[in-house]
C-alpha positions in Angstrom: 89.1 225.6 232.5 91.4 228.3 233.2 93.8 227.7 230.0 90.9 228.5 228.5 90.2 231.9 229.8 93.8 232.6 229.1 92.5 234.6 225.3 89.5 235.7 227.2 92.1 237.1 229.6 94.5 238.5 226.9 91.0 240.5 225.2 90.5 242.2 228.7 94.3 243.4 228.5 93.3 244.9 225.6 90.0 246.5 226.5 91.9 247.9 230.2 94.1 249.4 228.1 92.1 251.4 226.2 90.7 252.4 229.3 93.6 253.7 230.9 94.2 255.7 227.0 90.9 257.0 227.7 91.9 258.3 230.9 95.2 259.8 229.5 93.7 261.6 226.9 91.3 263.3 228.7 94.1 264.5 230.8 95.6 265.9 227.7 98.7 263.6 227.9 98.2 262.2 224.3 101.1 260.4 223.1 100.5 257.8 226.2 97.0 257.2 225.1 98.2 257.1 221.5 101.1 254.8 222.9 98.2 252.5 224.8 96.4 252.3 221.1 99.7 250.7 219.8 100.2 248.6 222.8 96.2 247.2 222.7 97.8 247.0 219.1 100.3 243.8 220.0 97.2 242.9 222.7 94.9 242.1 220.1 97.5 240.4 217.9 97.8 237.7 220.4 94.8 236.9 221.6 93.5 235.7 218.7 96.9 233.8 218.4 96.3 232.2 221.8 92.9 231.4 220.8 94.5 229.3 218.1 97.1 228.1 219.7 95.0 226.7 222.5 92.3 225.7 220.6 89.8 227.6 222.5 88.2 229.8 220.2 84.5 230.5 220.2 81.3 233.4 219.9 82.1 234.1 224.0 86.0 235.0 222.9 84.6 236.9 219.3 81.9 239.0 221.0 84.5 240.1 223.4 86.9 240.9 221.4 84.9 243.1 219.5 83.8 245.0 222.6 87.3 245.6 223.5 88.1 246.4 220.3 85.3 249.0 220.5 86.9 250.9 223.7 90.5 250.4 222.5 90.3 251.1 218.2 87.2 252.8 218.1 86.1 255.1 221.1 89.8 256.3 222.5 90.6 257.3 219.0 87.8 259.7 218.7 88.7 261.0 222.3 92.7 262.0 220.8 91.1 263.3 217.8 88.6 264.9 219.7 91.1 267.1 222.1 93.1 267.4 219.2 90.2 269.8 217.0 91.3 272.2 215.2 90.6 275.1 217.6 92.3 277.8 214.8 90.3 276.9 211.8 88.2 279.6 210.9 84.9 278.4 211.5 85.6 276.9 215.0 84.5 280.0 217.7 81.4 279.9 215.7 80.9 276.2 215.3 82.3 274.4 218.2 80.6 271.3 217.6 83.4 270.5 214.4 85.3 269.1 217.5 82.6 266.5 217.9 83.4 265.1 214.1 85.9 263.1 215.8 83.1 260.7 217.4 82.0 259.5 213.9 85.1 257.8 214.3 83.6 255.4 217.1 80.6 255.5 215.6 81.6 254.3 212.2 83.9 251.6 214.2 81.2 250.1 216.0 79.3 249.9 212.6 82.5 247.9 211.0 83.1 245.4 213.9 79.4 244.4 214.1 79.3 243.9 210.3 82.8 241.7 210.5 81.2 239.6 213.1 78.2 238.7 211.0 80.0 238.6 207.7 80.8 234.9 206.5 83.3 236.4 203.9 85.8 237.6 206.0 87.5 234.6 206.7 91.0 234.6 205.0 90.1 238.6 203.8 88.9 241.8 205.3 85.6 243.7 203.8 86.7 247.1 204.8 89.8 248.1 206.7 89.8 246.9 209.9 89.7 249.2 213.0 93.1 248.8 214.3 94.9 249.9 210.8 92.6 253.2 211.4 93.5 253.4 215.1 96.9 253.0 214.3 97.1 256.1 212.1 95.3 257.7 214.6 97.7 257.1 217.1 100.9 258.3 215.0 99.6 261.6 214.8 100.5 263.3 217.5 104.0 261.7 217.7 104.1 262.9 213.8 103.6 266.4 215.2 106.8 266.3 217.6 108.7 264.3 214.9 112.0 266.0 213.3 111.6 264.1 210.4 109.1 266.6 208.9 107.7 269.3 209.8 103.8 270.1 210.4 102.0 273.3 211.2 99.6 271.7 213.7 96.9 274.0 213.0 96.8 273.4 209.9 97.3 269.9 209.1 94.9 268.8 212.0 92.1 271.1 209.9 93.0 268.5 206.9 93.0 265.5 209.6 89.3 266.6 210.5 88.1 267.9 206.7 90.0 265.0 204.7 91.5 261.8 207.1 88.0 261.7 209.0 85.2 261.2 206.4 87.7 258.9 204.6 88.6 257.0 207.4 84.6 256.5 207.8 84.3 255.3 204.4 87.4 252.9 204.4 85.8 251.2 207.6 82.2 250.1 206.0 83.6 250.1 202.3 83.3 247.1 200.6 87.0 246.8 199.5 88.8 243.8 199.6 92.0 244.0 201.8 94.8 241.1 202.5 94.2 239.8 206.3 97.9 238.6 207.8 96.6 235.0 208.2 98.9 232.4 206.5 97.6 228.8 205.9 101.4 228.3 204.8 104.8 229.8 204.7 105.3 229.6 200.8 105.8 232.8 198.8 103.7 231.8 196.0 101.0 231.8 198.3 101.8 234.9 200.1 103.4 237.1 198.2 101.5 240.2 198.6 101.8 239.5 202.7 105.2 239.6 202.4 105.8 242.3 200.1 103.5 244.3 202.9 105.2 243.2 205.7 109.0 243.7 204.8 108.1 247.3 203.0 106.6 248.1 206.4 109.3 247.1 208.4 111.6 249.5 206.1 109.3 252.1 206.5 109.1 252.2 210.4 112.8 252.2 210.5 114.1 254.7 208.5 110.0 257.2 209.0 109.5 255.9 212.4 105.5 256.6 213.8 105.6 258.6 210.1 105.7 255.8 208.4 101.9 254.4 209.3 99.6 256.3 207.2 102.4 255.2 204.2 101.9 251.5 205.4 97.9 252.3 205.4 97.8 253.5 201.8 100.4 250.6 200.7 98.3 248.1 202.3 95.4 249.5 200.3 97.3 249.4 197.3 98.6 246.0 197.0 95.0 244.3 198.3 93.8 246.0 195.1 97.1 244.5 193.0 96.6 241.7 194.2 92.5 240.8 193.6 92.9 242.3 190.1 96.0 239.8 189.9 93.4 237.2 191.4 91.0 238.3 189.1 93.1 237.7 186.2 94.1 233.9 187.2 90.7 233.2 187.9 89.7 234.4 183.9 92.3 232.6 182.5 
């Protein structure tokens, strides 16, 4: 009985986690609850791998995931974008609630992971990016600001994070696009070529960009989903 909490137990890392990123960001100390979305990031990897590898999975282990998922990829994202609001733009003093944009976030989030959980096509694909590829841009963002690899005017570009990255981030979440999901029923290029292609590209990216690197990753995994159903497409035809 208790090996089989152990994913249960994995998923509650994951939800404590984002949590304690809560907590952080609240306390303005943002790049530790942008560091605890990348760290519920490698969470959430292996709980679902322990759910396999133990054979344990079930609705108890999906729901639960989902909630943490919630907490961790959904609400403490909208909290960093939330104390990150874009206090210079023009129209703020007048309009404090802009800052309040940053919820949708959550709200759109909780939308997507109820929809995954009822939606029998998402087996071996995603319908809509999944919440921790948006999280994760999320989270790069204020390491991006203190990078020396390029530099941002704060004010600025977080005024384009809330007019341009939010609603599309929104959209991307419910949209019906078709995106690869890193599952591999076998090791053979053939089969995975797009996986891989998306995996070592990203790895290149992170080393020489570093946290600059993950919206690139976001868009090239968005990309090559699309190559790679047209390519589908085109098989299927002929």
């Amino acid at each position: 009985m208790i090996i089989k909490q152990i994913p249960n137990a994995i998923t509650s890392a994951n939800l404590f986690t984002g949590c304690i990123g809560i907590v952080f960001a609240f306390n303005q100390d943002l790049r530790s609850a942008a560091l605890c979305i990348l760290i519920s990031l490698f969470i959430d990897f292996f709980d679902g791998f322990a759910a396999r590898l133990l054979k344990v999975s079930g609705p108890m282990g999906k729901e639960l995931d989902s909630l943490a998922d919630m907490v961790s990829f959904g609400v403490l994202p909208s909290v960093i974008l939330f104390h990150m609001a874009p206090k210079s733009f023009f129209g703020y003093e007048a309009f404090p609630v802009l800052a309040y944009l940053a919820f949708f976030i959550a709200v759109f989030s909780a939308y997507r992971l109820a929809k995954f959980n009822l939606d029998t096509r998402q087996t071996d694909k995603f319908i809509g990016v999944p919440t921790p590829a948006i999280s994760a841009v999320i989270a790069s963002v204020p390491f991006i600001y203190e990078s020396d690899v390029f530099y941002f005017d704060s004010s600025t570009s977080t005024v384009l994070l809330y007019l341009a990255f939010i609603p599309l981030a929104c959209y991307l979440l419910v949209s019906e696009i078709t995106l690869i999901a890193l599952k591999f029923k076998s090791f053979g290029f053939a089969e995975n070529t797009f996986r891989y292609i998306l995996i070592i590209a990203s790895i290149l990216l992170l080393l020489i960009f570093k946290f600059v690197a993950i919206p690139l990753i976001l868009v090239l995994y968005i990309v090559l989903s699309i190559i790679e159903n047209r390519t589908t497409k085109v098989k299927a035809v002929s």
